[in-house]
N, C-alpha and C positions, 0 to 999 in steps of 0.2 A: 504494500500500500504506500502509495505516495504521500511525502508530508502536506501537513496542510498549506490550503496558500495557491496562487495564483501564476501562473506562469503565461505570457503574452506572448505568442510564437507570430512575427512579419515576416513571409515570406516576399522577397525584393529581388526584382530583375530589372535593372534599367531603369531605377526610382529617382535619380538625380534630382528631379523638378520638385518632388514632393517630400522628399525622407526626411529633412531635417524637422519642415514643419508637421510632421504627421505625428512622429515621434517624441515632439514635443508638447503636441495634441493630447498624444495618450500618456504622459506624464500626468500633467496638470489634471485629466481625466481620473485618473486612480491616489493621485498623493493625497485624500482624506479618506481612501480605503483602507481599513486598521489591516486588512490580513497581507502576511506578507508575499511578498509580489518579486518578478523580474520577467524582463523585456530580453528576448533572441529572438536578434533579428540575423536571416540567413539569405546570404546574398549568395545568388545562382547563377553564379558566372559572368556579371553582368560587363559589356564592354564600353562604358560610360564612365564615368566619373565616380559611381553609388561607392565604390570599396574604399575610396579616398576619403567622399564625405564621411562613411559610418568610422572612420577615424576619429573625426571632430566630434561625436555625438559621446557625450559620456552617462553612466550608470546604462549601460546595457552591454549584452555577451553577442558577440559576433561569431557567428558559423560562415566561412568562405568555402560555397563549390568550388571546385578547381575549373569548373566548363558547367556548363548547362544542364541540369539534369530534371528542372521540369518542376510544377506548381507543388504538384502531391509530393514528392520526394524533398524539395526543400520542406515541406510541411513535416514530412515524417519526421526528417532529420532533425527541426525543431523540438519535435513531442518528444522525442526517443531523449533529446540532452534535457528534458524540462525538470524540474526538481518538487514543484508541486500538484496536487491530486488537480487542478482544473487549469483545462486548457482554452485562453480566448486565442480567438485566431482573428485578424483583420488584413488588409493589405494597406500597401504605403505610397500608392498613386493619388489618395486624397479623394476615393471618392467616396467613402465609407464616414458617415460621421462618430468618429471614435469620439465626441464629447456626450457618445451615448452610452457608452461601454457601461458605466454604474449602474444604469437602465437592467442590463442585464446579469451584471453580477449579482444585481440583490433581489433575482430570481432563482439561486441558488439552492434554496432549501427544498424546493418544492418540486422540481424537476431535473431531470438527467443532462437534456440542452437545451439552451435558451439561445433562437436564433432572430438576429436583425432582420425581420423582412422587409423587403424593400417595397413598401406598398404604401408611404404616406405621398402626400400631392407632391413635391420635390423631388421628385425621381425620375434623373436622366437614364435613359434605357437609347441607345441607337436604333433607329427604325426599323432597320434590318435584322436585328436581334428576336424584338418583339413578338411574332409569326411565331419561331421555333423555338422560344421560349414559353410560348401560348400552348402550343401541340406537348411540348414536353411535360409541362405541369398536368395537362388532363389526360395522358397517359400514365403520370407516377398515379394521379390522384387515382384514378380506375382500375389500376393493379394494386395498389394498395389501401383503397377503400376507404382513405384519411385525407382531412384539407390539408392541405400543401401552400398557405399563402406565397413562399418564397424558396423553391426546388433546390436552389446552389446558390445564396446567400453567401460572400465569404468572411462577414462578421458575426460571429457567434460564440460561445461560451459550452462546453463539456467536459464530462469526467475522463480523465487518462485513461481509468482502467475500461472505460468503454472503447476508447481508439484502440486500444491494446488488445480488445476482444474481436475484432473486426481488421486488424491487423492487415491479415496476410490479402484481405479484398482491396483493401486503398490501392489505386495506381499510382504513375509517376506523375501525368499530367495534370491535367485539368479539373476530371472527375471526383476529386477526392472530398468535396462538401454534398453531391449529389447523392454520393455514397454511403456516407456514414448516416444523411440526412435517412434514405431508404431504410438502410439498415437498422436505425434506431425505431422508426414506424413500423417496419414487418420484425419489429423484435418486442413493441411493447413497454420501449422506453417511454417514459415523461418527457416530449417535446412542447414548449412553447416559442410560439412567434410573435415576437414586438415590433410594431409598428416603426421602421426609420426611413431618412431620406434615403437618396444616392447622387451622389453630385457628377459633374462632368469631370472624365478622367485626366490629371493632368501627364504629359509625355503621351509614349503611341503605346496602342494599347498590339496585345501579342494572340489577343482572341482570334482565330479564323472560324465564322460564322457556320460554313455549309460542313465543314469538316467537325465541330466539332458538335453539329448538332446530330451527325449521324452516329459520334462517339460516343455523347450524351443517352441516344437512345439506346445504343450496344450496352451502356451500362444498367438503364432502367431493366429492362428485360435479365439483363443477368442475375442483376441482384434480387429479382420478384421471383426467379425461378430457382436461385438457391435456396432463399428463406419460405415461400410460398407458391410452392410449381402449380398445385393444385389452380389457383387461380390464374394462371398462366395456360395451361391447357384446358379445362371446363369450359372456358368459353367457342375455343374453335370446333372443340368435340361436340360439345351440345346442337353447335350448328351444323355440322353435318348431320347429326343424326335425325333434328328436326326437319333436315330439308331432305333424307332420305325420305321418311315417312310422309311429307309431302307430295314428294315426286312419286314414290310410289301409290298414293293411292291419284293422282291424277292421272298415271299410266293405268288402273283398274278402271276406273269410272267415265275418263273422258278421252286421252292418246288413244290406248288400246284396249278397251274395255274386254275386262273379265282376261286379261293377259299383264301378267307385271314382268317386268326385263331384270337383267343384272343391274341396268347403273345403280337402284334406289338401293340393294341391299350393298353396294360395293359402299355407296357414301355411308349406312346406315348402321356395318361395322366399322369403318374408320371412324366414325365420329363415337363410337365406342371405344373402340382401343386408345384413342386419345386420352377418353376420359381414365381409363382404369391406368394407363403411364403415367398420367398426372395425379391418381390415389399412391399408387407406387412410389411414386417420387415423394408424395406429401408424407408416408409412412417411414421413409428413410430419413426423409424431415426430425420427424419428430422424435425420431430412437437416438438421432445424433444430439436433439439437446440434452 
């Protein structure tokens, strides 16, 4: 068990324009929180200026990538060095209001994570983003059966020992708050979400949109089929089986009455066996917790 106390994990790639002032954001932010606290910040290779400033910046521990190795993997590498039992995570492009951070530490007692969602009137979202930010949320929501106001939020507050349970799922990019977000709802965690802004990013931002919305979704479905498969196949199975029985008795009564063909009972066991792989998969579920 990790000591008590607070540990701030910034992951920073090419933050020049905003680290000093973000960092100094989330100081002022936590200096009349009595628990004790510390700031790693892990700079991921960045080919700018950032390794130099986080020179200047003092009361914080520096982790340097040697090269690039990606959003979830400097995140890991933060939690893995962090010394107390909860982990806030923000970024240090400025677009996250860390003078909200209190907001959610001192929703601590009562929940597992406590996450920023970006859902008050002040919130820049890129146009392009919006569309497949929209599809993605009501695909998590509908495999997982829980409101989602904010899917990949990267300001939020959680327990070590829950990263640490979910470990080996984090990837290196991008998906590692989409993730852990999933994995705590199809686990039964105490999630809340707080209403915050989102301001416009300062410096260029590293998101590639089409690329990483199809990422996005490679994750939603992985992670609803390791924790919850059932609900992941029930639904394609059900549909075949209702649209055998369908087709089949339209083949009796109206195509070729008092004659039914192969196709209805071909659709009407696949969409059976779907169902009984995804009871399969939900019994291996449950004997592994």
């Amino acid at each position: 068990m990790s000591n008590e106390g607070i540990s701030i994990v910034i992951p920073v790639y090419n933050e020049q324009e905003a680290l000093k002032e973000t960092i100094q954001t989330v100081h002022e932010a936590i200096k009349n929180i009595p628990d004790q606290k510390e700031i790693i910040v892990v700079n991921d290779g960045s080919s700018d200026k950032t390794k130099e400033t986080l020179k200047e910046i003092n009361n914080i521990q520096v982790i340097n990538n040697p090269y690039n190795l990606g959003y979830g993997a400097s995140l890991k590498k933060g939690i893995k060095a962090a010394k107390y039992n909860w982990i806030l995570i923000t970024d240090a492009d400025g677009t996250y209001p860390v003078k909200d951070i209190p907001k959610l530490i001192g929703e601590r007692a009562n929940y597992d994570m406590i996450v920023g969602a970006r859902t008050k009137k002040n919130v820049h979202v890129p146009a392009l983003r919006k569309p497949a930010k929209w599809i993605l949320t009501q695909l998590a929501q509908f495999l997982t059966q829980k409101k989602i106001p904010d899917l990949n939020s990267g300001l939020r507050i959680f327990k070590k020992d829950i990263a640490m349970e979910f470990w080996h799922l984090f990837p290196s990019r991008f998906s590692f708050t989409t993730t852990i977000t999933l994995a705590c709802l199809t686990n039964d965690y105490l999630v809340k979400f707080i209403p915050i802004d989102y301001y416009k990013r300062k410096g260029k931002s590293t998101v590639r949109p089409i690329n990483d919305f199809m990422h996005f979704n490679k994750v939603i479905f992985k992670i609803v089929l390791y924790f919850n498969p059932l609900r992941f196949f029930l639904w394609p199975g059900a549909i075949l089986t209702i649209a055998g029985i369908i087709y089949g008795f339209y083949q009796v009564l109206v195509s070729t009455p008092g004659n039914l063909g192969q196709f209805p009972f071909i659709l009407f066991l696949a969409g059976i066996q779907i169902i009984m792989l995804g009871l399969l998969a939900e019994i291996m579920v449950k004997s592994r917790k």
